[in-house]
C-alpha positions in Angstrom: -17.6 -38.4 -15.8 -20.2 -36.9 -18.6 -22.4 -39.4 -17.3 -22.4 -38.9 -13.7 -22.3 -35.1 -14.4 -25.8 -35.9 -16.4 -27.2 -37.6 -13.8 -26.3 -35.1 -10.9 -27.9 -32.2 -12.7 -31.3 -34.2 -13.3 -31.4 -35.4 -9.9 -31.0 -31.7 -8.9 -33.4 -30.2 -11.3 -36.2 -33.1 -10.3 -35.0 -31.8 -6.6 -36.1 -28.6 -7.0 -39.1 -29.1 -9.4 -40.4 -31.2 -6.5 -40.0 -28.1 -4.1 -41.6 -25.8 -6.3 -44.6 -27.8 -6.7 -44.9 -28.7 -3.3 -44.6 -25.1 -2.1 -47.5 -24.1 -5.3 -49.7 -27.2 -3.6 -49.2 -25.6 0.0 -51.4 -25.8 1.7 -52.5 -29.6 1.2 -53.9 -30.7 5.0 -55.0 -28.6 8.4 -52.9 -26.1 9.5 -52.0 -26.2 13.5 -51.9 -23.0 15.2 -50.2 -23.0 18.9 -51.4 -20.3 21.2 -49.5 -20.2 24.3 -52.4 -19.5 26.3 -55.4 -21.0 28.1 -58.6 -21.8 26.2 -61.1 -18.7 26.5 -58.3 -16.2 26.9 -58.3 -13.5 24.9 -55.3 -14.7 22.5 -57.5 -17.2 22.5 -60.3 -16.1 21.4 -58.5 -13.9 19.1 -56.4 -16.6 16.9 -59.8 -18.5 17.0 -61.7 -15.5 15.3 -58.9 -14.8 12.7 -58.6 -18.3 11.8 -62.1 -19.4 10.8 -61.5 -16.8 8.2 -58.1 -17.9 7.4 -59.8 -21.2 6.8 -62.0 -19.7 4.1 -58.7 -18.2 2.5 -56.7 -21.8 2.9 -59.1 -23.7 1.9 -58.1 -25.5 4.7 -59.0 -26.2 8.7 -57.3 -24.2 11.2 -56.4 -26.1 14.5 -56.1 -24.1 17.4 -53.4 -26.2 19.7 -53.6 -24.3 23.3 -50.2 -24.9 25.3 -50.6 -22.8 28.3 -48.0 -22.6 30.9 -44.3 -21.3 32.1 -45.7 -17.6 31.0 -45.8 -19.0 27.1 -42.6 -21.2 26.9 -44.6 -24.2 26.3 -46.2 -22.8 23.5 -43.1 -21.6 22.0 -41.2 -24.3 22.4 -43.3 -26.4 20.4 -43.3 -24.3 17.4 -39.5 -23.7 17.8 -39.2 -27.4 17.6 -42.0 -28.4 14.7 -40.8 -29.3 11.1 -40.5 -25.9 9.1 -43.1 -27.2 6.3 -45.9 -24.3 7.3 -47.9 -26.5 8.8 -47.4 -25.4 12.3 -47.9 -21.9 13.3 -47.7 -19.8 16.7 -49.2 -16.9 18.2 -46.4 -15.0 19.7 -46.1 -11.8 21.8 -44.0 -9.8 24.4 -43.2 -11.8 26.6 -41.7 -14.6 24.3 -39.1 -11.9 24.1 -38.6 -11.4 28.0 -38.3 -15.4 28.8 -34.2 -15.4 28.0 -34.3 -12.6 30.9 -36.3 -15.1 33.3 -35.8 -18.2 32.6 -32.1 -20.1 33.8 -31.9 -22.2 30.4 -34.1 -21.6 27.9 -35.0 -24.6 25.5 -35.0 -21.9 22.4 -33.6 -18.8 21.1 -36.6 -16.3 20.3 -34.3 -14.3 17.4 -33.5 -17.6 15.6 -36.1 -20.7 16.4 -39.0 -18.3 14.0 -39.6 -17.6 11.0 -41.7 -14.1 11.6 -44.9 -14.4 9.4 -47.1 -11.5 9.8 -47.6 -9.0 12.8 -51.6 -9.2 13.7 -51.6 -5.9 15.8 -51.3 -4.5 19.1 -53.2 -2.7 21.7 -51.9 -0.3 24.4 -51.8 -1.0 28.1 -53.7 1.3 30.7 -52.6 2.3 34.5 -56.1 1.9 36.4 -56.4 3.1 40.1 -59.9 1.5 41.8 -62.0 4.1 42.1 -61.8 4.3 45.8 -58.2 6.0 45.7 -58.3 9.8 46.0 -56.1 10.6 42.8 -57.3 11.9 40.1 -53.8 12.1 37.9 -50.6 10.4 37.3 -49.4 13.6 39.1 -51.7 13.0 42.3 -51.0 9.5 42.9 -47.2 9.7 42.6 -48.0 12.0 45.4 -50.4 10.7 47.7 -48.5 6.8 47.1 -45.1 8.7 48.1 -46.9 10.4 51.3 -47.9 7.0 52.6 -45.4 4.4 54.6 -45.7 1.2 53.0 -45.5 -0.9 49.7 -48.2 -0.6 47.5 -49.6 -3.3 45.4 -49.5 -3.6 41.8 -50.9 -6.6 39.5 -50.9 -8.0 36.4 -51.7 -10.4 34.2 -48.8 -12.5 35.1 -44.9 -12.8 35.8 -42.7 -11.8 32.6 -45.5 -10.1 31.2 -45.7 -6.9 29.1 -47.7 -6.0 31.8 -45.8 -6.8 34.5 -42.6 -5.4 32.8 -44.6 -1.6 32.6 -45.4 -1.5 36.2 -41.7 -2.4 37.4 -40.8 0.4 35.1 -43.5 2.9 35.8 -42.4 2.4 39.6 -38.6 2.9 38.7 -39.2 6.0 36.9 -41.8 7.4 39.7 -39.8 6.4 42.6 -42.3 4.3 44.2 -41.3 1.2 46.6 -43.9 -1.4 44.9 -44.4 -5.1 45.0 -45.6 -7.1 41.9 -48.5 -9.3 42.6 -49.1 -11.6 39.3 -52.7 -13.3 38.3 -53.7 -15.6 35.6 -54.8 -12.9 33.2 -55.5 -9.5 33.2 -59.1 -9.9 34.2 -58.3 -11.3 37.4 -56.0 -8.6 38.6 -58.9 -5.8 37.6 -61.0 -7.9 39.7 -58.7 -7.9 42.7 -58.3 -4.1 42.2 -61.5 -3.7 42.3 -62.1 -5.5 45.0 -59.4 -3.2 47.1 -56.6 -5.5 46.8 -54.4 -3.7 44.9 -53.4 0.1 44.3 -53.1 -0.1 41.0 -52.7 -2.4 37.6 -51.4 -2.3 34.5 -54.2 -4.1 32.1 -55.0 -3.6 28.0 -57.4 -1.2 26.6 -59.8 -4.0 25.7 -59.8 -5.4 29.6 -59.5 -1.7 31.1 -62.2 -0.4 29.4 -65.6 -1.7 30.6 -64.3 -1.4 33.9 -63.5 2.9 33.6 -66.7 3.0 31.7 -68.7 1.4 34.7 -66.6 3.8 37.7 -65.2 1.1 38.9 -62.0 1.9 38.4 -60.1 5.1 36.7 -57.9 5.3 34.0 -54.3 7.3 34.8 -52.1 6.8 31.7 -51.9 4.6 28.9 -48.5 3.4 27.5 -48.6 3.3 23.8 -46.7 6.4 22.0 -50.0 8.9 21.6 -53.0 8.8 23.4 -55.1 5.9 23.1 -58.8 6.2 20.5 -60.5 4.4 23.7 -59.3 7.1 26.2 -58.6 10.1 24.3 -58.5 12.1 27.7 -55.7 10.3 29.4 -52.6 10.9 28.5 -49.4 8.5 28.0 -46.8 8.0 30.4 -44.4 9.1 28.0 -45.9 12.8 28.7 -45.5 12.4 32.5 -41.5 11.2 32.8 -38.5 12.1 30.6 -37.3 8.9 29.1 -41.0 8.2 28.2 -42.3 4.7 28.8 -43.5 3.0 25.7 -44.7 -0.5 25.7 -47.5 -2.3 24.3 -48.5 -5.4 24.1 -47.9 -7.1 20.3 -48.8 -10.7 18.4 -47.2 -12.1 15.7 -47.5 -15.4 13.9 -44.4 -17.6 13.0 -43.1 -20.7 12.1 -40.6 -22.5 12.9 -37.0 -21.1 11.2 -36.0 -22.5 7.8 -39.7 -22.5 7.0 -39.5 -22.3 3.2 -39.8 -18.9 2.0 -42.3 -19.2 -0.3 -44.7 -20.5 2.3 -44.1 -17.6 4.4 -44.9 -15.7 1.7 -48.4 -17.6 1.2 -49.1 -17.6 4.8 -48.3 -13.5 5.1 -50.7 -13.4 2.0 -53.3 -14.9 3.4 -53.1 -13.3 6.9 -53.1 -10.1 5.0 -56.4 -10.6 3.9 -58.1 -11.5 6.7 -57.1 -8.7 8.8 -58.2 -6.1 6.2 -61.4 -7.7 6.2 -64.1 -5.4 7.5 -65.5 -7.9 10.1 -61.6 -8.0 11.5 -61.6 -4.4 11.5 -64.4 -4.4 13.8 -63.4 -7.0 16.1 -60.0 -5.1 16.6 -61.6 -1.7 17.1 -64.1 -3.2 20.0 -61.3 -4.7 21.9 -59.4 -1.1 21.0 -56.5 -2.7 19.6 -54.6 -2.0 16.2 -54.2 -3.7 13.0 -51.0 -3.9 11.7 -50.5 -5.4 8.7 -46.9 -5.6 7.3 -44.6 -8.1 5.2 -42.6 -10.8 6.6 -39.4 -8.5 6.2 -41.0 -6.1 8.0 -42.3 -8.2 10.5 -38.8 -9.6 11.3 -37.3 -5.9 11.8 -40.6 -5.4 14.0 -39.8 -8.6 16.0 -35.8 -7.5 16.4 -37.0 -4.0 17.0 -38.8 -5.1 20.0 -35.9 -7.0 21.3 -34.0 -4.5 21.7 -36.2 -2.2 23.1 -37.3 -4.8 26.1 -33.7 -5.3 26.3 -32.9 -1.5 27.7 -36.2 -2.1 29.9 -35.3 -5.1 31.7 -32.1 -3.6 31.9 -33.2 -0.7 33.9 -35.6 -2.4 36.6 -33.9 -6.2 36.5 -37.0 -8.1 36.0 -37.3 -10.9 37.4 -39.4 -14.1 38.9 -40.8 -13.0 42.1 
């Protein structure tokens, strides 16, 4: 029994040596990243930017593996199903949060298939108008849309997105009869606006922005908390209606769940550094988003935060696939 006592606790001991070294020699080979979106998007062309730096940190290749479709299912569910060993990664946001409200049976649970990494930051969503329509305030075109018979038209950059969840909501709370019309990305429904096919969108500050500058269209509100550095004159919705709407659009890296803790750790390390790095810095303040850099803990409570949240936002306006 000595024996076999022996034996167990050097076969445990070798176990966990093992562990430890493979988690000091992490990471050994390229590191896949899934982005749930199409190539040239601007998660995209985001996780592209941050990970030739993360490369240099790594000392190792970053792999950008796009899985668009089914409003970033695809992409999750890849990750959700990957071995936990650190070497797959995914770009999550939002919406990977609203799917369970949208989708009949979902292949995943978002609270328990991740492992929450690091948050990368966020970037508040503007209400544009083209500049054709009269209104020149939140106030104004509640009342000239509620003067009119009709529906109007609102897009966004797709069903089940954070976008599409703040116009239901902004219509809810302004009592405005509305019909969602989704696009492919934000872009397209600025275009459409633009073009007079729509009465109004909900886009990010980095889309909205070139398009306000140019007169082309006209910025209304924002939703983040307080008013946005890109449009310091326009104020949030959360000033214009009691419950105060506050959503923006988020990304987060994780991996799958049961990743080992001290590769989170390296990863969150690493990811740290690259977005405190001045040329990240810039490219966040161009496309007028916000850095936030925060501990996998923290990112977790973030993540679970934001659950709940959407949760009393769906609640309130039923979103659904239209």
């Amino acid at each position: 029994m000595k024996l076999q006592t022996l034996i167990s606790a050097l076969v445990l001991s070798c176990s966990v040596a093992v562990a430890a070294h493979a988690d000091d020699a992490y990471p050994n080979h390229p590191i896949r990243v899934v982005v749930p979106f199409q190539p040239g998007s601007s998660p995209d062309a985001t996780m592209r930017f941050l990970g030739q730096q993360l490369a240099e940190v790594l000392k190792q290749p970053i792999v950008i593996d796009n899985r668009p479709g089914a409003g970033g299912l695809l992409g999750g569910d890849a990750v959700a199903k990957a071995p936990p060993d650190g070497y797959t990664l995914g770009y999550l946001s939002n919406q990977h949060l609203l799917h369970p409200y949208m989708v009949a049976k979902m292949p995943y649970d978002p609270l328990k298939a991740f492992a929450p990494v690091s948050m990368l930051g966020r970037s508040a969503q503007v209400l544009l108008v083209p500049s054709s329509n009269p209104a020149t305030d939140l106030k104004s075109f509640i009342a000239n849309a509620k003067a009119q018979t009709g529906t109007l038209k609102f897009g966004s950059g797709g069903i089940g997105s954070p976008a599409h969840l703040a116009g239901q909501v902004f219509a809810r709370q302004a009592g405005l009869n509305v019909v969602h019309v989704p696009y492919k990305g934000a872009p397209e429904s600025v275009t459409a606006l633009m073009g007079g096919h729509l009465d109004y969108v909900i886009a990010t500050a980095g889309v909205a922005a070139p398009v306000v500058k140019s007169g082309k269209a006209r910025a209304l509100a924002v939703t983040s908390d307080t008013r946005h550095a890109v449009f310091p004159q326009v104020p949030t919705l959360a000033e214009s209606f009691p419950k105060g709407l506050v959503l923006e659009p988020w990304s987060v890296i994780a991996a799958p769940a049961n990743t080992p803790g001290a590769v989170v750790d390296r990863l969150n390390k690493a990811f740290a550094q690259v977005l405190r790095d001045p040329r990240t810095v810039d490219y966040y303040q161009k496309l007028g988003g916000e850095i936030l850099v925060l501990t996998p803990q923290e990112t977790a409570t973030y993540y679970s935060d934001e659950a709940r949240r959407l949760s009393e936002w769906v609640g309130d306006v039923g979103l659904q696939r239209n």
